[in-house]
C-alpha positions, 0 to 999 in steps of 0.5 A: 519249969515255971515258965512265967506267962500264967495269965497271958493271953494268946492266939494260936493260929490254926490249932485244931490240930497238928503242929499248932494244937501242939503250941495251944496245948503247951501254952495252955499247960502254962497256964495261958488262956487262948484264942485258936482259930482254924477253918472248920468249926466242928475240930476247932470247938473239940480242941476248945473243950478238951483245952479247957476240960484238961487246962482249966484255962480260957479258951474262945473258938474262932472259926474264921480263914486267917488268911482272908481280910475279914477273917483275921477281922474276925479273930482279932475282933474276939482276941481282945488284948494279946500278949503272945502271937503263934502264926501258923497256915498249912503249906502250899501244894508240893509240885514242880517250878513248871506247875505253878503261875502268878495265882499260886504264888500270889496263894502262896504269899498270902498265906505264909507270908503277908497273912502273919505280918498282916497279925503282926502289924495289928498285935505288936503296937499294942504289946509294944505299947504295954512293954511286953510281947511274944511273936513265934511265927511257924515257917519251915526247915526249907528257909534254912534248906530249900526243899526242891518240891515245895518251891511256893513254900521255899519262897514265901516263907523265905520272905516272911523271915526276911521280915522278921530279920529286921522287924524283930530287932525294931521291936525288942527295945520295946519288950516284945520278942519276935521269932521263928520255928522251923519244923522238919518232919512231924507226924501231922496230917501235912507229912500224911500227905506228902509222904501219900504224894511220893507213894503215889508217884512211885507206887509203894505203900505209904508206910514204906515212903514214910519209913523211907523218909524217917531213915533219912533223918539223924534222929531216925524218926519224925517229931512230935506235936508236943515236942514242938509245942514246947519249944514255942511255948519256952519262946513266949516265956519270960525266959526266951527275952534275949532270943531275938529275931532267930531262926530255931529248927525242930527237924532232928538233925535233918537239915545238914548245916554247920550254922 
């Protein structure tokens, strides 16, 4: 499928690996030039090489914390003009309600929801102004199902869609679509360290925590990177412009839910 975005341009957040290389590399297949970002410039400048190398697209590296003010200062600074927007940050640590204070939710906040209004709120005047924009924000399956562990996820996430609900209707007279993804399991370096987590706490090999978890899933398996880079890229596409403000969960079949 032509998805009609050859010649966008587009920044990917934390895409040197995991769920936002995906996006960066479906993107990059359609045609679209990049600017990824993540911490560590050694992965960063890999990925950069092996887009360009396999895409024939442009793709400037910025290695820069998103979450931090001159960071994003940074990477807005060497994006230029953008027609599509992916935000995307690690989650925060899993533990329990009693583990965490003000700081860790303060952590929290920062990097799942007010980093991704703070791109937002600079990237979406100028796509407004041209007539066309597209926002995938990268949250979790938890705002659909909280996942009891992962409490400062649960709430800065929820927060983020909170936003979107109302911003994305504010916005798409304007031409620019804003949405989220919701992934559940995929096999990333994130679920790694979770399912390292729970064989540490119970004592068991980790493929048997991992095993344990993909059983529990209707598709009997985790997803992948490339499938999840599909769906955002089919969401920045020219055919995605009546999905608005919408909540999309890539967890097959995980979350038990009728709506």
């Amino acid at each position: 499928m032509d998805l009609g975005i050859r010649g966008k341009r587009a920044l990917v957040c934390a895409s040197s690996k995991g769920l936002g290389r995906g996006c960066a590399e479906a993107l990059a297949e359609a045609g679209v030039d990049l600017v990824i970002n993540a911490r560590s410039p050694g992965p960063l400048e890999e990925t950069a090489k092996a887009l360009r190398d396999r895409y024939q697209v442009q793709v400037t590296a910025v290695a820069a914390d998103i979450t931090s003010d001159a960071g994003r200062a940074e990477v807005l600074a060497a994006a230029g003009t953008l027609d599509i927007l992916v935000t995307n940050a690690g989650g925060p640590p899993p533990g329990l309600w009693s583990d965490w204070g003000r700081e860790d939710f303060i952590a929290a906040l920062d990097a799942n929801m007010l980093t991704p209004i703070a791109l937002m709120t600079a990237v979406m005047p100028g796509m407004a102004e041209r007539g066309w924009g597209r926002v995938v924000n990268i949250t979790s399956q938890s705002v659909k199902a909280p996942i009891p562990q992962l409490g400062l996820s649960n709430a800065a996430r929820t927060g983020l869609t909170g936003y979107v609900a109302g911003t994305a209707r504010q916005v798409a007279p304007m031409g620019v679509i804003v949405n989220n993804l919701l992934p559940g399991i995929h096999a990333t370096d994130r679920a790694d360290a979770l399912d390292g987590g729970v064989a540490k706490a119970e004592g068991i090999p980790i493929e048997e925590a991992r095993a344990r978890r993909a059983a529990a899933i209707p598709a009997r398996r985790y997803g992948t990177a490339a499938e999840f880079g599909a769906m955002c890229a089919y969401l920045c596409s020219q055919n995605a412009g009546f999905i608005v403000g919408q909540n999309i969960l890539l967890d097959g079949g995980a979350t038990n839910a009728t709506l």
